[in-house]
LOROBA-924759 format. One line per field, with one value per residue (C-alpha): residue in three letters; residue number from 1; x negated, y, z. Coordinates in steps of 0.001 Angstrom, whole numbers, plus 500000, padded with zeros to 6 digits. Each point is the difference from the previous one (the first is absolute). Example, Ala and Ser with C-alpha at 12.3 -4.5 7.8 and 13.67 -1.06 7.14 Angstrom:
2
type: [Ala:Ser]
seq: [1:2]
px: [487700:498630]
py: [495500:503440]
pz: [507800:499340]
This chain:
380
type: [Unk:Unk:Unk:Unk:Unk:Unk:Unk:Unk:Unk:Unk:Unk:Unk:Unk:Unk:Unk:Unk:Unk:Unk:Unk:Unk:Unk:Unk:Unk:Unk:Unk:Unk:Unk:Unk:Unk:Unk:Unk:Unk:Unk:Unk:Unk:Unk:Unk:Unk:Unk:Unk:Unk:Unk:Unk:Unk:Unk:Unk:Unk:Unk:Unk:Unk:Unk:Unk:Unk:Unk:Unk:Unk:Unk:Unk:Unk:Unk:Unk:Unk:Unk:Unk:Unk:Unk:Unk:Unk:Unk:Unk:Unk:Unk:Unk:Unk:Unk:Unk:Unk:Unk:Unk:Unk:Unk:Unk:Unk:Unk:Unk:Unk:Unk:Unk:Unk:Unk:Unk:Unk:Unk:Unk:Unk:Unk:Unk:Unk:Unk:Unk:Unk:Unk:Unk:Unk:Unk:Unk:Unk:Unk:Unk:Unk:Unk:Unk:Unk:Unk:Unk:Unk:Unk:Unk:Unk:Unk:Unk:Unk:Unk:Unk:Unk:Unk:Unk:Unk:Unk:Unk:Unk:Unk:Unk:Unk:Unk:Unk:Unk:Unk:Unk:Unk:Unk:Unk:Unk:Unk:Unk:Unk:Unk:Unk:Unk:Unk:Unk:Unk:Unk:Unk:Unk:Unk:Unk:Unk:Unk:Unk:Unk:Unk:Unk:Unk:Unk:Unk:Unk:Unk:Unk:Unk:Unk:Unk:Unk:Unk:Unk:Unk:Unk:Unk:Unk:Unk:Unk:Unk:Unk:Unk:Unk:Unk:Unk:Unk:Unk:Unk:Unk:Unk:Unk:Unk:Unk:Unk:Unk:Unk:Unk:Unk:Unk:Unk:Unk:Unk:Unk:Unk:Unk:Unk:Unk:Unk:Unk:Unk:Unk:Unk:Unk:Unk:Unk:Unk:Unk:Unk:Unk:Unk:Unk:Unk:Unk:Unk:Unk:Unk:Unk:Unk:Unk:Unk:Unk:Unk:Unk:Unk:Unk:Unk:Unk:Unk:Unk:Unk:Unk:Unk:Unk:Unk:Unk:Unk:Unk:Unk:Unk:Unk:Unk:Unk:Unk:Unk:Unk:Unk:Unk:Unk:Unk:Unk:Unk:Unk:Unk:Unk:Unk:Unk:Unk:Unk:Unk:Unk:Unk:Unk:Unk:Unk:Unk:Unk:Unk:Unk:Unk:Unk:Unk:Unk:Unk:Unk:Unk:Unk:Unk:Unk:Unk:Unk:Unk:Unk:Unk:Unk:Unk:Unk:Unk:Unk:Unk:Unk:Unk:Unk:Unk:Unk:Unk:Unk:Unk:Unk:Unk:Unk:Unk:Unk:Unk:Unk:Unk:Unk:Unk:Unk:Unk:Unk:Unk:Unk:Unk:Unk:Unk:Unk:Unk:Unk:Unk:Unk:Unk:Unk:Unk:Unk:Unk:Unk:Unk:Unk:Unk:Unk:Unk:Unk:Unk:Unk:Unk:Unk:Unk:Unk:Unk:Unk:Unk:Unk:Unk:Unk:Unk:Unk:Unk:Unk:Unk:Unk:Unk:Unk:Unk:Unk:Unk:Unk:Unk:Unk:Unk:Unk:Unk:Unk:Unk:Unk:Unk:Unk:Unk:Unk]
seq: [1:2:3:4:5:6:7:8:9:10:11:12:13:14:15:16:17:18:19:20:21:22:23:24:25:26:27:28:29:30:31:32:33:34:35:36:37:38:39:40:41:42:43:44:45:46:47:48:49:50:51:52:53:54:55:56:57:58:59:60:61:62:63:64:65:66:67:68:69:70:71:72:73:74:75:76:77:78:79:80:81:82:83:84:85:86:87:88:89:90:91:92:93:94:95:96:97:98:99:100:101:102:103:104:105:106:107:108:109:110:111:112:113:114:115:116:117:118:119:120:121:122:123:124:125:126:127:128:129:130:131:132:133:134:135:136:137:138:139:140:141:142:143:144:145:146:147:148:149:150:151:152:153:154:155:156:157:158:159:160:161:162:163:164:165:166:167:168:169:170:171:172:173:174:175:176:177:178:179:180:181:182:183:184:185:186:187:188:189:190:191:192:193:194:195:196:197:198:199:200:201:202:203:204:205:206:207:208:209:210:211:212:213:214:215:216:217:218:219:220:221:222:223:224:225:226:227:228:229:230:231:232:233:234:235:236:237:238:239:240:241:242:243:244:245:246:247:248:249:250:251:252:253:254:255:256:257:258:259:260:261:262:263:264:265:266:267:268:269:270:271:272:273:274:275:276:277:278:279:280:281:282:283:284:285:286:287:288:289:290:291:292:293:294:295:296:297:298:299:300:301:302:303:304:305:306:307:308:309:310:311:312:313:314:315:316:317:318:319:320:321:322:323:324:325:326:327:328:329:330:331:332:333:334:335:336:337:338:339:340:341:342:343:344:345:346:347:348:349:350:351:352:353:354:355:356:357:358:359:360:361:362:363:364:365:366:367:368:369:370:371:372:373:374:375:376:377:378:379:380]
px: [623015:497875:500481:497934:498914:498931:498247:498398:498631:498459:497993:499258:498698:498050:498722:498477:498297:497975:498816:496614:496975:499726:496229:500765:497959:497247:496954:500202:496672:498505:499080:499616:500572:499615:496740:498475:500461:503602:499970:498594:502253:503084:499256:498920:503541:502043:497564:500323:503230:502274:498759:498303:502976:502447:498229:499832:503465:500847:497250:501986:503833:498570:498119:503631:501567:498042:500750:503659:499951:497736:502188:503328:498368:498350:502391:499346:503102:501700:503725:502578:499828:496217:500109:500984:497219:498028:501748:498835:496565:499756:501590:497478:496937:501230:500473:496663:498997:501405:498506:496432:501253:499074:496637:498460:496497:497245:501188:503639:498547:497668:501056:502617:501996:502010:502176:499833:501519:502304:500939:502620:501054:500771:501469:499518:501428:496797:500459:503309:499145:496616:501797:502490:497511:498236:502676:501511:497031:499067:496142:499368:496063:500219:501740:497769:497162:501039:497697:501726:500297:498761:502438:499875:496269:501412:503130:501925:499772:503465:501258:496857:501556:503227:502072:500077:500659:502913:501668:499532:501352:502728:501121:502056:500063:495982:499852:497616:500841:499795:496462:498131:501559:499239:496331:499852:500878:497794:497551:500613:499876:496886:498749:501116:498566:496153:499974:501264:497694:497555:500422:500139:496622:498456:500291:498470:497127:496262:499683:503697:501621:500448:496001:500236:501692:498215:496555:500848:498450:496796:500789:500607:500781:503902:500259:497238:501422:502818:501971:500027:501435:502175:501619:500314:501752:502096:500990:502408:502250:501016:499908:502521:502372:499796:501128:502905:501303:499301:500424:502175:502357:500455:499964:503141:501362:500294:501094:503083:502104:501855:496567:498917:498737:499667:498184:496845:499447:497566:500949:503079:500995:499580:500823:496302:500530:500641:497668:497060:500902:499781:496313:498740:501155:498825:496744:500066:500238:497574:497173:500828:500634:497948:500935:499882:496935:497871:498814:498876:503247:500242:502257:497549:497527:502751:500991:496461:499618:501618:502606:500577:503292:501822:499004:500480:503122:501022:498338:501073:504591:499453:498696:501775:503632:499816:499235:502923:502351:499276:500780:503032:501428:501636:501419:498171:498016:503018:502629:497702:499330:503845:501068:500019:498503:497769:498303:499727:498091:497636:499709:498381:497952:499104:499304:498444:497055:499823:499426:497131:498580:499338:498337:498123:498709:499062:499546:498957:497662:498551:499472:498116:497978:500348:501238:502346:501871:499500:502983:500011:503203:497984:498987:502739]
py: [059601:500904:502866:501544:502387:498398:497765:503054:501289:497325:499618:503522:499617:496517:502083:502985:497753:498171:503384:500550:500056:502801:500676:499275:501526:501345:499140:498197:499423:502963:501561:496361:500377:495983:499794:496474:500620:500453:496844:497844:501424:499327:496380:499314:502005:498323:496188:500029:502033:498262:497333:497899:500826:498782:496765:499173:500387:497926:497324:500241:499938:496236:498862:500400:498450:497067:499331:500240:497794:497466:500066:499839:497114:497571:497694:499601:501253:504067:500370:501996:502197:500339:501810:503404:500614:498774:502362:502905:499030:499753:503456:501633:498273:500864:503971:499713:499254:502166:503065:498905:498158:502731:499446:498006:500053:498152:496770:499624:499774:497523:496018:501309:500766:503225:497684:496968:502401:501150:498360:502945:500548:496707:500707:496237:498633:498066:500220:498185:497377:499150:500297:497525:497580:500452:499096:497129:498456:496362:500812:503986:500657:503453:498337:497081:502346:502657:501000:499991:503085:501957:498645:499591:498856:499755:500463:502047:504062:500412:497914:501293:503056:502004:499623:495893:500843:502162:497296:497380:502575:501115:497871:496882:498505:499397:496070:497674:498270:501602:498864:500987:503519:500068:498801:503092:502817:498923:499840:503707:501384:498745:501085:503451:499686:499377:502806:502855:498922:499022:503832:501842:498611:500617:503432:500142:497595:501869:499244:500432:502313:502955:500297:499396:502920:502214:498815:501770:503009:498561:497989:496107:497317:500417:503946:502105:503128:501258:501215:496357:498891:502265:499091:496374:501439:502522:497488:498056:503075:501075:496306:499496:502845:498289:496646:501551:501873:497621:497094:499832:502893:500118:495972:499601:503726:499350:501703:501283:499549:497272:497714:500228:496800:499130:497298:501519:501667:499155:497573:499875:496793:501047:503438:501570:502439:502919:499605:498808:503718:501551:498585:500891:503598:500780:498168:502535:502535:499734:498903:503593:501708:497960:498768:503294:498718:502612:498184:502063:499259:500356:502568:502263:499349:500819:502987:501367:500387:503170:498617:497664:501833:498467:496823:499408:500807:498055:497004:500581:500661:497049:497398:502127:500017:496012:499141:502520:498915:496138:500697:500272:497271:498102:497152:496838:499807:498177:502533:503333:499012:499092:503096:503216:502385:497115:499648:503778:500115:497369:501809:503232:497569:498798:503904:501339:496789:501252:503200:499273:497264:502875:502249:496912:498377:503719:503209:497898:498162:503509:500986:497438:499756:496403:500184:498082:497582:496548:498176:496473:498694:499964:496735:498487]
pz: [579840:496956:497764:497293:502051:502703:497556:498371:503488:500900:496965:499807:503445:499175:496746:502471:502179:497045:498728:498415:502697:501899:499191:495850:498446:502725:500701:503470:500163:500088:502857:501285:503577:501161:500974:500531:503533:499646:497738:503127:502528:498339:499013:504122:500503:498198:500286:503937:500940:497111:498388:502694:502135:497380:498881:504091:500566:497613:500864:503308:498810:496950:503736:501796:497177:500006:503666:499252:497679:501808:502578:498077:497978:502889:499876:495768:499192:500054:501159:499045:503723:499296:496679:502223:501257:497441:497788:502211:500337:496035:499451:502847:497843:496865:501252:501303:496492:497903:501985:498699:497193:497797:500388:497010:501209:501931:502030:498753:496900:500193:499733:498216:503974:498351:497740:502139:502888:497805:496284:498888:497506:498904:496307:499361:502740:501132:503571:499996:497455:502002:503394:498721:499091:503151:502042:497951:498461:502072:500993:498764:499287:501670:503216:500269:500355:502472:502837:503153:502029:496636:497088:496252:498671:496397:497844:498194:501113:499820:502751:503111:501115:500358:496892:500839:503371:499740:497712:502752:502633:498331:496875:502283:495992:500086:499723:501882:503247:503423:500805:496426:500202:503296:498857:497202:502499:501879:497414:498596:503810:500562:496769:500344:503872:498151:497088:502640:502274:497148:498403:503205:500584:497007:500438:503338:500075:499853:496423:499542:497441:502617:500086:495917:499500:502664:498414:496874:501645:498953:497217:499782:497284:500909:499833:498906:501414:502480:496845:498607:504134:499920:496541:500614:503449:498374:497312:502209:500825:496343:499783:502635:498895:496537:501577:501881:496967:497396:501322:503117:498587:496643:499310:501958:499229:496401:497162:501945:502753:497965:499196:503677:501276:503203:499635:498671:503331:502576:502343:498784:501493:503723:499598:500539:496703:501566:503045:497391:498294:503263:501069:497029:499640:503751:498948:497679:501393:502602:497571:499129:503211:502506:502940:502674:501661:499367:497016:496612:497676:495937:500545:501622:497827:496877:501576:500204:496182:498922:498138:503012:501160:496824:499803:503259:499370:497973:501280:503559:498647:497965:503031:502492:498378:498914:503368:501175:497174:501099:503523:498870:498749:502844:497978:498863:496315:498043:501634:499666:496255:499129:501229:497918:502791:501040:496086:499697:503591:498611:496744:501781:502331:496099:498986:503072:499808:496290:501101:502415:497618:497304:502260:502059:496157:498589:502346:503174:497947:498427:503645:501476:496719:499265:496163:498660:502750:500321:499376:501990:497988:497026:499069:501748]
């Protein structure tokens, strides 16, 4: 039950956590202790122990899917008793995703893959008109010229990757007959099967954009400097916390407990909110932490400054306690956001990413010497 105190607490607590930056004030920059050096090491941390990693996996997980639904679909047509597993195989490549899905940079980014991967948001409701039509039209352009084995050559963004999916997966009211839905899955697996594979690959080629941001060490058209690397890397995590607190909380959070909406969430539709949430915050936080390999981490190199002890901090409670706070919610997305103690929880997931966004966009930033952050929603 809620009473005006409880109320009051939590938005006193909600209030603390979005305080000013710790560094506010300071000059963070001076004595600069990230050393070009330092620069490079941290970009080949965080390129080879996290972000290759991640963008594998889930070049493995769209690969697995494919199969699945290859093998649900050889007879032209997807069953009732084959959606299961199906089902599981989408959820395992659309985990794999969000833990790199942060990452608006390099491959994903080119042939527009980020949005064909995912379309989401959808404020317009494009997926589900062009899905519609793609299913009921007689001869569909975007069908008609499908590669086999690699999926959509053409067509509208907003049916190629996981939003049109899930609808297919788990809306039974999706029209079309048997064999043309059947015919779209398979479509959207393979599709997703190409850009993982596609992105993952990109990275690691010779010329690929691993060696593009290394190569700043000496200059190139792409980054002139290891500062200019590192900002395009360091981008995607205030980036990321943006998305998750923006976006995937306070969209379907509201104005209140009263004017939440479910439906704005994530992945609503199969139930993938929460476990989106979850990737991303752990993404997160290791960006921040690294991965215990050994590996030179942005924490260390924060905590080296003599301020370091504070913003770390602050950065470190705010990733730390929304992954915690997450953890706990046992329930699915429409039950954890209907119920009183289940909106609060997501509130301070809301205020804790706050709290490490500030000190990511502003004292981090002052650190490492990069300026002003880059800000890959802009534009968007």
């Amino acid at each position: 039950m809620t009473g005006p105190t409880s109320v009051m607490a939590v938005a006193a607590a909600v209030l603390l956590l979005t305080a000013a930056p710790v560094l506010a004030g300071k000059d963070v920059e001076d004595p600069r202790v990230v050393s070009d050096r330092d620069m490079l090491a941290l970009i080949t941390a965080q390129t080879d122990h996290q972000i290759i990693p991640g963008y594998r996996a889930f070049a493995g997980a769209s690969a697995t899917l494919a199969d699945a639904v290859g093998q649900a679909c050889a007879d032209g047509t997807l069953s009732a008793a084959e959606l299961t597993p199906l089902r599981s195989a989408h959820t395992a490549a659309f985990a794999a995703w969000q833990r790199v899905q942060h990452l608006r940079l390099g491959p994903v980014m080119e042939q527009d893959r980020f949005h064909r991967i995912e379309y989401w948001p959808d404020p317009k409701g494009l997926g589900g008109r062009h899905l519609k039509a793609l299913l009921t039209e007689a001869e569909p352009p975007a069908l008609k010229e499908v590669e086999p084995g690699r999926g959509f050559r053409s067509g509208s963004i907003a049916v190629q990757g996981f939003p049109a999916l899930e609808r297919l997966l788990w809306d039974e009211t999706e029209e079309g007959t048997p064999q043309r839905r059947c015919a779209v899955v398979t479509a959207i697996a393979n599709t997703l099967k190409t850009m993982a594979a596609e992105t993952a690959e990109g990275w690691t080629r010779p010329d690929g954009f691993r060696q593009q941001l290394l190569a700043s060490e000496t200059g190139t058209p792409a980054f002139r400097a290891p500062v200019e690397a590192l900002k395009a890397l360091h981008g995607s995590l205030s980036t990321g916390l943006q998305v998750m607190a923006d976006l995937k909380l306070s969209g379907p959070l509201g104005s209140g407990a009263d004017k939440a909406r479910a439906e704005k969430g994530e992945a609503w539709r199969a139930d993938l909110t929460l476990i989106a949430l979850r990737a991303n915050a752990e993404a997160a936080r290791t960006a921040y932490y690294g991965t215990g390999a050994g590996e030179l981490s942005l924490r260390a190199l924060v905590r080296r400054h003599p301020d370091g002890e504070d913003v770390d901090a602050s950065v470190s409670h705010g990733l730390t306690e929304a992954v915690r706070l997450l953890d706990t919610l046992k329930g699915g997305w429409r039950e954890t956001l209907e119920n009183p103690d289940g909106y609060r929880t997501l509130q301070l997931v809301r205020g804790n990413l706050q709290t490490a966004l500030a000190s990511v966009q502003t004292d981090v930033n002052g650190i490492l010497g990069l300026g002003i952050g880059f800000n890959a929603l802009d534009g968007d």
